[in-house]
Structure formats: C-alpha cells, structure tokens
C-alpha positions as CSV (number, residue, x, y, z in Angstrom):
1,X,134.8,147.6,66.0
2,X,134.8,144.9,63.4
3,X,132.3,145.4,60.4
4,X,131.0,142.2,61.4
5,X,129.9,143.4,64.5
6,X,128.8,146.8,63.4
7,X,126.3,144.7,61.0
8,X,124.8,142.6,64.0
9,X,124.2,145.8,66.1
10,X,122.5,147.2,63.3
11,X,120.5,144.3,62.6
12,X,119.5,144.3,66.0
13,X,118.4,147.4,66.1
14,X,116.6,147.1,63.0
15,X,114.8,143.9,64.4
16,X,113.7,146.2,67.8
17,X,112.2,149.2,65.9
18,X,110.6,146.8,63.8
19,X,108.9,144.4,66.7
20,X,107.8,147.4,68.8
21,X,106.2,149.2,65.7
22,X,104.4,146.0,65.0
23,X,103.3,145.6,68.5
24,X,102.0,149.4,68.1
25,X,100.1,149.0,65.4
26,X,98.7,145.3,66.0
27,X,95.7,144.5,67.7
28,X,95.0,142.5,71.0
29,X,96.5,138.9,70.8
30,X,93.3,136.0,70.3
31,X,92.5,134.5,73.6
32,X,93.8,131.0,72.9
33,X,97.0,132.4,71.7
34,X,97.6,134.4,75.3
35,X,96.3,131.9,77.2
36,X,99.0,129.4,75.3
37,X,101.6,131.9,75.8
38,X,100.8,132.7,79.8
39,X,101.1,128.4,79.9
40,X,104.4,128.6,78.4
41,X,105.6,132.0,80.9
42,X,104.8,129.6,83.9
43,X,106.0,126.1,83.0
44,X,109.6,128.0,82.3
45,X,109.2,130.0,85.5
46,X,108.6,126.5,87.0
47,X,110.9,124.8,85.3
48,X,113.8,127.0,86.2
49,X,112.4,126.8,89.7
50,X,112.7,123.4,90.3
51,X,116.3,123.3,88.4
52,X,117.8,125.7,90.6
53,X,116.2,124.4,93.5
54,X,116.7,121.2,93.2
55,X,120.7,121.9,92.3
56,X,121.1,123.7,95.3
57,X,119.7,121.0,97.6
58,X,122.0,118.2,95.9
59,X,124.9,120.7,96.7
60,X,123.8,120.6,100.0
61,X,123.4,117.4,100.6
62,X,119.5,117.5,100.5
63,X,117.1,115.3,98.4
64,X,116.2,117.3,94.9
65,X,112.1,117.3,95.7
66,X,113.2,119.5,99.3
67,X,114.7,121.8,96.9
68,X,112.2,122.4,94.5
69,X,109.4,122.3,97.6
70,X,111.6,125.8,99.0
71,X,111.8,126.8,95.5
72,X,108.1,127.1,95.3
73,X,107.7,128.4,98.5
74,X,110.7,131.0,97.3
75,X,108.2,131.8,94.6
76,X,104.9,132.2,96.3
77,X,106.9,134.7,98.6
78,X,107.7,136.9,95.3
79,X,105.8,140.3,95.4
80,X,104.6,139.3,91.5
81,X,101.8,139.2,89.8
82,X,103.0,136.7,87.1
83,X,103.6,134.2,90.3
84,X,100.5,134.0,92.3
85,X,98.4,134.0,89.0
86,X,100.3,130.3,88.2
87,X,98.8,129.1,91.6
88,X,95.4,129.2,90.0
89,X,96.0,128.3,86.3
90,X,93.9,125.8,85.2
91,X,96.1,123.9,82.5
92,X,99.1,124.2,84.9
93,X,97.0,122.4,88.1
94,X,96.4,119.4,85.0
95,X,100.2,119.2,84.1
96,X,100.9,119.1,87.7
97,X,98.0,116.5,88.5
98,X,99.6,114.4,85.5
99,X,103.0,114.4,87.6
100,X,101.3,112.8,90.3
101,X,99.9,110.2,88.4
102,X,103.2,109.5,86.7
103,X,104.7,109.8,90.1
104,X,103.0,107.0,91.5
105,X,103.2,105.0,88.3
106,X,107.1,105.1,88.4
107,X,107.5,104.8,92.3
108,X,105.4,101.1,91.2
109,X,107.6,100.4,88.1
110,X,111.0,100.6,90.5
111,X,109.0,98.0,93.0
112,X,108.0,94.3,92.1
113,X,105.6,92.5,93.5
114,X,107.2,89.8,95.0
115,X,109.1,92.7,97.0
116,X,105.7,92.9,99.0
117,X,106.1,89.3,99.5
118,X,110.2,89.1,100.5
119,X,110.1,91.7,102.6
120,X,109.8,89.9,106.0
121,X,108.0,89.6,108.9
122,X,110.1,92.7,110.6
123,X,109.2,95.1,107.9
124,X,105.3,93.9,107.6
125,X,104.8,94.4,111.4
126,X,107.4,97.8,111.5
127,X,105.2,98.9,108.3
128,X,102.2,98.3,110.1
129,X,102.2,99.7,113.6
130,X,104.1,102.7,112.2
131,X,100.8,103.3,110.1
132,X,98.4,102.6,112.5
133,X,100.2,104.8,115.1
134,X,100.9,107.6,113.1
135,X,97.1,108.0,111.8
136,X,95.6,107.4,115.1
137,X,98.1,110.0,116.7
138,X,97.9,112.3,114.2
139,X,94.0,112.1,113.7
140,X,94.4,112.5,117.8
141,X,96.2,115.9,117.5
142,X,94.1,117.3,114.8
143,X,90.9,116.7,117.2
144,X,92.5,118.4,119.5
145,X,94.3,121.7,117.6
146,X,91.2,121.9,114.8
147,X,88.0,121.2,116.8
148,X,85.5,122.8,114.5
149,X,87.2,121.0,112.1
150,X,85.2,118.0,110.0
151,X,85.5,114.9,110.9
152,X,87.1,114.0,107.8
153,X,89.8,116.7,107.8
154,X,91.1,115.3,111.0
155,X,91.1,111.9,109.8
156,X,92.6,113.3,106.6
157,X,96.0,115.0,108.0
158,X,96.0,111.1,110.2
159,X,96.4,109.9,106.9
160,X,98.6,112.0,105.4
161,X,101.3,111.9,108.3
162,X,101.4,108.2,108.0
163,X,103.8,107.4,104.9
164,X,107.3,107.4,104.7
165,X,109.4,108.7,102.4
166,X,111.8,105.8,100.9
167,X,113.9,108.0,98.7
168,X,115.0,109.5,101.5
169,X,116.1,107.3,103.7
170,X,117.3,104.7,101.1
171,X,119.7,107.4,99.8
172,X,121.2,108.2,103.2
173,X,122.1,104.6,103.5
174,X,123.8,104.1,100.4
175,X,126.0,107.2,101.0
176,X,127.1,105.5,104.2
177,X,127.5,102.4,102.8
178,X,124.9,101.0,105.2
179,X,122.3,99.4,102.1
180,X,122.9,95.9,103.1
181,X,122.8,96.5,106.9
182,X,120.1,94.8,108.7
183,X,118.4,98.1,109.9
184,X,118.2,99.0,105.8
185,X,116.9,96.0,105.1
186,X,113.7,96.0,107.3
187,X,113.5,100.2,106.9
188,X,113.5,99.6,102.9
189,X,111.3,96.2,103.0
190,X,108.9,98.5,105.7
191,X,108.9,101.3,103.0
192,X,107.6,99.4,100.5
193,X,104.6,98.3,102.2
194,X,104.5,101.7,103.7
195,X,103.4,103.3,100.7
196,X,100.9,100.4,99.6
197,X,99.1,101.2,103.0
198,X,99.2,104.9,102.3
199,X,98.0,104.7,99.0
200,X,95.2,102.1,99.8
201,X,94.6,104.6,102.8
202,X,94.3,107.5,100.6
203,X,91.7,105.9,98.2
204,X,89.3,105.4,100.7
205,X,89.7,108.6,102.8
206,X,89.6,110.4,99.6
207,X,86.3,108.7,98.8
208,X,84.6,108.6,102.4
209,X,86.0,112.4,103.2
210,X,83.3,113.2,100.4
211,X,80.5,110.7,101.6
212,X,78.6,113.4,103.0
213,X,77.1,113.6,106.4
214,X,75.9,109.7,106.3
215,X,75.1,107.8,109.3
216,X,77.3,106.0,111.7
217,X,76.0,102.6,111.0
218,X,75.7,103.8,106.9
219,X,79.8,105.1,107.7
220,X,81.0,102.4,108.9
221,X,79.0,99.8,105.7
222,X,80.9,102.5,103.7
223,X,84.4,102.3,104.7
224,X,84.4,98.8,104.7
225,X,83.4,98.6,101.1
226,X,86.1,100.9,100.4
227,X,88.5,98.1,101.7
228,X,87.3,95.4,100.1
229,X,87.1,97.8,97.0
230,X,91.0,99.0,97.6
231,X,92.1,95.1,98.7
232,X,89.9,93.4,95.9
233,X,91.4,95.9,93.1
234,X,94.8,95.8,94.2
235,X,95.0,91.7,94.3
236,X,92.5,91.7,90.9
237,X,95.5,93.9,89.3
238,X,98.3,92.3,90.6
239,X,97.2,88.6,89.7
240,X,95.9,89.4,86.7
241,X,98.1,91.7,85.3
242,X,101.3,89.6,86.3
243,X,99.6,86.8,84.4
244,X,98.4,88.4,81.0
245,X,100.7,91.7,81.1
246,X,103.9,89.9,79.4
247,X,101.8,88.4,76.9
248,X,100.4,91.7,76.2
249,X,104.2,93.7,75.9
250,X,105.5,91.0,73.6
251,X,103.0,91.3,70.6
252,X,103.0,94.7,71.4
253,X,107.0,94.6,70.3
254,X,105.9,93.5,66.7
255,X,104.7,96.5,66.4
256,X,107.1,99.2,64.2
257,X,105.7,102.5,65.8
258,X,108.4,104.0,67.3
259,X,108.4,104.3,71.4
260,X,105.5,101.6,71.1
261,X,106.7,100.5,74.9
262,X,106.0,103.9,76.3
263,X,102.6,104.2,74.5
264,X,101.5,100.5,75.7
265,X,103.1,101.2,79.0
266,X,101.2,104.6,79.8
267,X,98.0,102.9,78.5
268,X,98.1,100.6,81.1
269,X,99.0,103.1,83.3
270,X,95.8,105.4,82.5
271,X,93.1,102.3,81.9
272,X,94.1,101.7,85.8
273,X,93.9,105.0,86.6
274,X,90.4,105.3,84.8
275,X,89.4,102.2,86.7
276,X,90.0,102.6,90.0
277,X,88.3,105.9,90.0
278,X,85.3,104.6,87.8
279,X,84.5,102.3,91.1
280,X,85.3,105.1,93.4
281,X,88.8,105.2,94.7
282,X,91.5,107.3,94.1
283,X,93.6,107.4,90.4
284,X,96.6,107.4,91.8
285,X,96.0,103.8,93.1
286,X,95.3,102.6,89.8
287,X,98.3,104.9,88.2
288,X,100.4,102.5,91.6
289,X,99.2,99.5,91.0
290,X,99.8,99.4,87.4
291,X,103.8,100.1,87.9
292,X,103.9,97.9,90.2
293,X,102.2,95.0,87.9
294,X,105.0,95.9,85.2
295,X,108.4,94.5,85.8
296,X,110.9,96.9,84.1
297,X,113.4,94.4,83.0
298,X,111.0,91.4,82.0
299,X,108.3,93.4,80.4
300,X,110.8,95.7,78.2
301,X,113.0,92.7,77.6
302,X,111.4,91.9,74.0
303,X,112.2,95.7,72.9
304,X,115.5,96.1,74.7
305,X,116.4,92.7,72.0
306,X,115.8,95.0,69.3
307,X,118.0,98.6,70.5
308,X,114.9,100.1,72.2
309,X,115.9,101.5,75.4
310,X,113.3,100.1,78.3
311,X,109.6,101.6,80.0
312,X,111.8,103.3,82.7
313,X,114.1,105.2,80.5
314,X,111.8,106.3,78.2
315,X,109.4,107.2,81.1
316,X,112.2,109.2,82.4
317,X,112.0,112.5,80.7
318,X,108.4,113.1,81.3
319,X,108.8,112.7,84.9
320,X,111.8,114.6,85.2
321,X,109.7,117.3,83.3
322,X,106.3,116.4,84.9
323,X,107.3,115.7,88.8
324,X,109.2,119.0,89.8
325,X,106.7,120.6,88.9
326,X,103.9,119.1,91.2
327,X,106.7,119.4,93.4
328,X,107.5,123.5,92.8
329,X,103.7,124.3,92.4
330,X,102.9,122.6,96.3
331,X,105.0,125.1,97.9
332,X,104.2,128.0,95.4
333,X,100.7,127.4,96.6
334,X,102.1,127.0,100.6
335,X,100.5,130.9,101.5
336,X,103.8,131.5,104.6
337,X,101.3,134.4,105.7
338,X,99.3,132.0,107.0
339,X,101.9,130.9,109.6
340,X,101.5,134.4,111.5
341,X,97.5,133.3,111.8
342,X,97.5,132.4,115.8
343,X,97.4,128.4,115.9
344,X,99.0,127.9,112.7
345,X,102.7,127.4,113.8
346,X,101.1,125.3,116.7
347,X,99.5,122.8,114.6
348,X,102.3,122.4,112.3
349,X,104.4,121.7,115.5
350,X,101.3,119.0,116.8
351,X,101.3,117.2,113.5
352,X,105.5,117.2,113.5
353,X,105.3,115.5,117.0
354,X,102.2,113.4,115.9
355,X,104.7,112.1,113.0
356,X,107.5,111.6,115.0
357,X,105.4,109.9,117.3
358,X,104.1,107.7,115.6
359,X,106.6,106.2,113.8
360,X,108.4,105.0,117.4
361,X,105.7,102.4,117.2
362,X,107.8,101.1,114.4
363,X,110.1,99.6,117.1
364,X,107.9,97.2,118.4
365,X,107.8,95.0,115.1
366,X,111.4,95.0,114.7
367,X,112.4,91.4,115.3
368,X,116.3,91.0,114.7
369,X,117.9,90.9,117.4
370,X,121.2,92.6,115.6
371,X,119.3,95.3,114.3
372,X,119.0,98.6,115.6
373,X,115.3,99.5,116.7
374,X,116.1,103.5,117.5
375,X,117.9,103.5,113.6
376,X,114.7,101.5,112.3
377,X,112.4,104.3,114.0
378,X,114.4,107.2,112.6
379,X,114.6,105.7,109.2
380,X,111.2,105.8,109.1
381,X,110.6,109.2,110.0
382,X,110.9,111.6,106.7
383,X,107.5,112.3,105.2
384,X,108.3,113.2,101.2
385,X,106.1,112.2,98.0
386,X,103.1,110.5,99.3
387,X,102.4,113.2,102.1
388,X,102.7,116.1,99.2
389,X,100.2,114.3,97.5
390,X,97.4,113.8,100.6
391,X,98.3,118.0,100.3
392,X,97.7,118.6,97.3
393,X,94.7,116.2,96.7
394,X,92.9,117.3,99.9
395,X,92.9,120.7,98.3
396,X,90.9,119.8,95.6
397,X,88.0,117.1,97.7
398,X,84.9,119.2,99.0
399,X,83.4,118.0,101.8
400,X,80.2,120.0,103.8
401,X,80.6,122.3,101.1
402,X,84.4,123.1,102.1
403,X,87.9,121.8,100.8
404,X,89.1,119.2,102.9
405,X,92.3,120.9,103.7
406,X,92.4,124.3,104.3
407,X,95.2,126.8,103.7
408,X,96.0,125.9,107.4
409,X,96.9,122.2,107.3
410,X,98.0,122.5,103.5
411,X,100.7,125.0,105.1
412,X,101.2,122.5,108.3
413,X,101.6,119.3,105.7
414,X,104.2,120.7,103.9
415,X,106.0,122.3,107.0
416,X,105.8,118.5,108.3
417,X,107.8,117.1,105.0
418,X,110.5,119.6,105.0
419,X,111.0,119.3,108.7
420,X,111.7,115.5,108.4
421,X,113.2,115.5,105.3
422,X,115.7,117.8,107.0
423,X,116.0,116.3,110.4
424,X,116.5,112.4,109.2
425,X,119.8,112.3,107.2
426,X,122.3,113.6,110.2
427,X,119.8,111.6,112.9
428,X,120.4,108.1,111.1
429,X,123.9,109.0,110.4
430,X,124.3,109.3,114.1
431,X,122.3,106.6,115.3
432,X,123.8,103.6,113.0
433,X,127.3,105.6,114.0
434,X,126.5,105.3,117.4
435,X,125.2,101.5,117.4
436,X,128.5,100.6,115.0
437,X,130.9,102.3,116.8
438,X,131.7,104.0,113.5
439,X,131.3,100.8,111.8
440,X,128.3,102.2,110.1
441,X,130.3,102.9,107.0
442,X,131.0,99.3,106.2
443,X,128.4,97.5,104.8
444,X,126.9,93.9,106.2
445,X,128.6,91.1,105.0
C-alpha cells in the first residue's frame, strides 16, 4: 500500500472518530436547521426518483412523466419511514405546487395564440365533443360507482377524465414519421384546445366544487359567472397582453441585471396567477394563459440580439427540477392499499371505460375525408399532465367539510393516466399502420 493511500485511510478515520464524538457530545440540532435538512433528505430522494424513473421509461419506450408517476408509486410502496413522512411535508407540497404552476406556464409558452385560431374546424369540433362526452360519461359513471358521493366529486373526476395528453401522442407521431399526416394535424390542433377547455373547466369546477350547498337556481347564476369569469379573463389576457406584452420585454432588455428575461417572464407569469385566483378561479389558469400570451421567439428576440439565451431555455432548469417532482410526489401519495378496498379496482375500471368512451365522440367532428377517424379517436385517448393536476388539486379543495377527492378516486385518477399512457403508443402505431398499409412511416406530402 502506497503512503499515499495509507495517509487517506488515516485521515478518514481520523475525520469518523472525530464526527461521531462531536455528534456525542453536541446537543439536539435547532428546529429550523432539521426541518431544512429533512427538506433537503426528500428533494434528493425525489430527485433521484424521478431520474431513475424517468430513464427507465425512455429506455422503454414510455414518456419520462409515466416513469417518474411508477417511481413514486415505487416509493409510497417502501416500508420507510423517511418516505411516507415526505407525502405530508409542508415545504415539499409548495415546491411541488410551484411545478404545477410552471407546468402550465411552459405547456402555454410552447403554444401561440393564433394556434387556437389555425387549428381548423376538424380539431375545434374533435376537441369539443371529446370534452363534452368524456365529462358527461365520466360524471355518469361516477353517479353510478360513488353514490353517496357529492355532487361535486362526481362532476369533478368528469372533469378530470376530459383532457388529453398532447405530449404523448405528438411524440408517437414523430417517431413514426406521421407529424405532418392529416390525422396529426387535427389530433395536435384538437389538443391544443383540449387543454384550454380543461383548464377553463378546471377553474370553475375548482371554484363551484367549494360553493357550498347553494341553491339550484343560486348554482346555476354561479357557474355561469364562472364562465363568463374564465371566457372574459382568458380573451382580457390574450388581447391585452399580445398588444402591450412586447413593448413591455423590450425596455425590459435595457436592463443589465443578469437573467432579466426570466425575472420579467415569471413575473408575468405569477401577476396572472395572483389574478385569476384574486377573482376566484384557478392559478393555474392564470400561470396558462400568461405562456400562452408570450411568444418565445418574438418576446426573447431583443435579448437573444445581445448572447442571452431565450424565456424557454432559461425556464428550462427549473422545470426540469420543479415538474418531476409534482410528478414523483402524485404517485408517492397514490396509497396501492387502497386498491384491495372492495369497489376501488371497479371504479378505476368505470372511469378507464368512461375515458375511453368518451373520447370516440371525437369521431364525429373529424371532417377530412382522408383522415383516419378510429386513429383521430385513439390519439386522443392518453390522459397525462392536466389529469394529474385535477388529482392533485382535488386533494387539496374541501367541500361539505371533506376533500373533494378521496384516497379512492385520487388512486382511480392516476390508475386512469398510466393505463392510457400505456395503452396509446402501440394502439396508434397500429391503427395509422393499418389505414396506410404500412405507409404510416412516411410522412404527408
């Protein structure tokens, strides 16, 4: 053995007798100091959760969020202490609850507005009755499997059933090749107004779930304001921020502060927020609409001209840091015991057929006559982002004195989103393989 390494062992015994002396003689650690410390256990037991997880799913051919959804559900499965304790921490349920937001905010920043606008008749009416079908069977099923349910829980899991997952879908159809094809065309357009209807649906269930035991007549006033509220902020944000937003980014690149686009940027994103839950609807809506307002390439374009890298980049590490783990902390949080409770496993299965379901509807607004209307309905079947987020947000609305979403159709949701997230990839690939003759690997011209 080389002195050199005779020295290390000896320093490293040294450095051993000398920590566990200290922590001998040492008193108890201050309460912000192991509450900071407990925090920094579970974001790396998180972190490392949703790295392995979500590497193992790309490997597999999977989306990274199914992988870091098992990962937490690997966790919560763990006979440890350490684990179930970070289901209920506090500052880790804020982190988590900032992913979301920053979710939503970059799943608007990818979009533009005038997407809403190109997107077609076939993907407005697809997006539509796929929506409308999907909550009413899925609010339909819930009456049926949860009758002593609330009112609003049932319409709740409705809503959450209803959105589809675009990442999904849109990366199946680039690995075939199939992006330009007509079927991606309207299943991409369809997703995009997919999600503004699931977001707009969210803010008002999330604020009339909570309304109390009102009238019918009082009800029905209610939700109506909440659409005008959700329709009147959206357009308000849209027009108004498309028209003074630029303005705003360019004297905002005079400034010499360094990542002054990502400050400017989340401010916009959080003043939304703030404001569309200061007149009752849901943050996330505000967290949306503000990425979708922003235009990555026009709005960074003043401090890309001077070697800044854009909003999206910068944004990028703090979702990639942020988003897994919402993602890992849902299914840490999924209790699998509960699936042995009789009527569990059934309602997951109602809700799974009440998505499926509903999204055949989706056939009646395709319009093209060269397009595929069994590939259009089975694009728009996996349930991802959007339906983690009507989980993990109906776990923290009371209504009659109850959270909205019980441990049973938290555990349902979640089995509904890997179900179709696992179901969709092979089921397009052999639809559009089917109505191609194996032609599906070319795209359109």
């Amino acid at each position: 053995m080389s002195a050199s390494s005779r020295t290390k062992i000896a320093l490293v015994i040294l450095a051993v007798l000398l920590l566990v002396g200290g922590i001998a003689v040492s008193s108890q650690p201050s309460a912000a100091g192991g509450e900071l410390g407990h925090l920094a256990l579970s974001l790396a037991i998180l972190v490392t959760a949703a790295l392995v997880g979500g590497h193992l799913a790309v490997r597999a051919g999977q989306p990274a969020v199914l992988g870091e959804l098992l990962a937490g559900l690997a966790l919560g499965a763990l006979p440890f202490a350490v684990t179930h304790s970070i289901a209920g921490d506090a500052y880790v349920d804020i982190l988590a609850q900032l992913g979301m937001l920053l979710l939503l905010f970059e799943v608007g920043l990818e979009l533009r507005a005038a997407d809403l606008v190109a997107v077609g008749a076939s993907a407005l009416l697809v997006a539509a009755a796929g929506t409308t079908a999907s909550v009413t069977i899925g609010t339909a099923a819930a009456f049926e499997l949860l009758p002593a349910s609330t009112f609003a829980a049932k319409l709740f899991l409705g809503g959450a059933i209803a959105a589809t997952s675009v990442g999904i879908t849109a990366r199946v159809l680039r690995d075939m090749g199939a992006s330009q094809s007509a079927e991606a065309r309207i299943i991409l357009g369809a997703a995009v107004v997919d999600d503004v209807l699931a977001l707009g649906l969210l803010g008002i269930l999330s604020v009339s779930a909570t309304s109390g035991g009102a009238a019918v007549a009082s009800q029905g006033w209610s939700t109506a304001g909440l659409v005008m509220k959700t329709v009147g902020f959206l357009t308000l944000a849209l027009v108004l921020g498309a028209w003074m937003t630029p303005r705003w980014f360019r004297r905002a690149a005079n400034l010499r502060t360094r990542d002054a686009l990502l400050a400017v940027g989340l401010r916009f994103c959080f003043v939304l927020a703030w404001a569309a839950s200061a007149i009752g609807l849901a943050p996330l809506v505000g967290a949306f609409a503000a990425g979708l307002v922003i235009e990555n390439d026009v709005h960074s374009a003043s401090f890309v001209e001077r070697g800044e890298r854009s909003l999206g980049e910068l944004l990028e590490p703090m979702t990639s840091f942020l988003v897994p783990l919402f993602f890992v902390l849902v299914g840490l949080r999924t209790n699998l015991a509960v699936f042995a409770t009789p009527g569990v496993a059934v309602l997951a299965a109602g809700l799974l057929a009440a998505a499926v379901l509903g999204k055949f509807a989706c056939a009646a607004g395709v319009l093209q006559r060269d397009a595929s209307r069994l590939s259009v309905v089975i694009g728009m079947m996996p349930r991802g982002e959007v339906t983690l987020v009507f989980a993990a947000l109906g776990r923290t609305l009371i209504s009659g004195g109850t959270a909205l979403l019980d441990e049973r159709g938290y555990a349902a949701l979640v089995a509904v989103v890997i179900l179709t997230t696992l179901a969709t990839p092979p089921a397009l690939k052999w639809s559009l393989g089917e109505r191609r003759g194996g032609r599906a690997t070319r795209p359109a011209a």
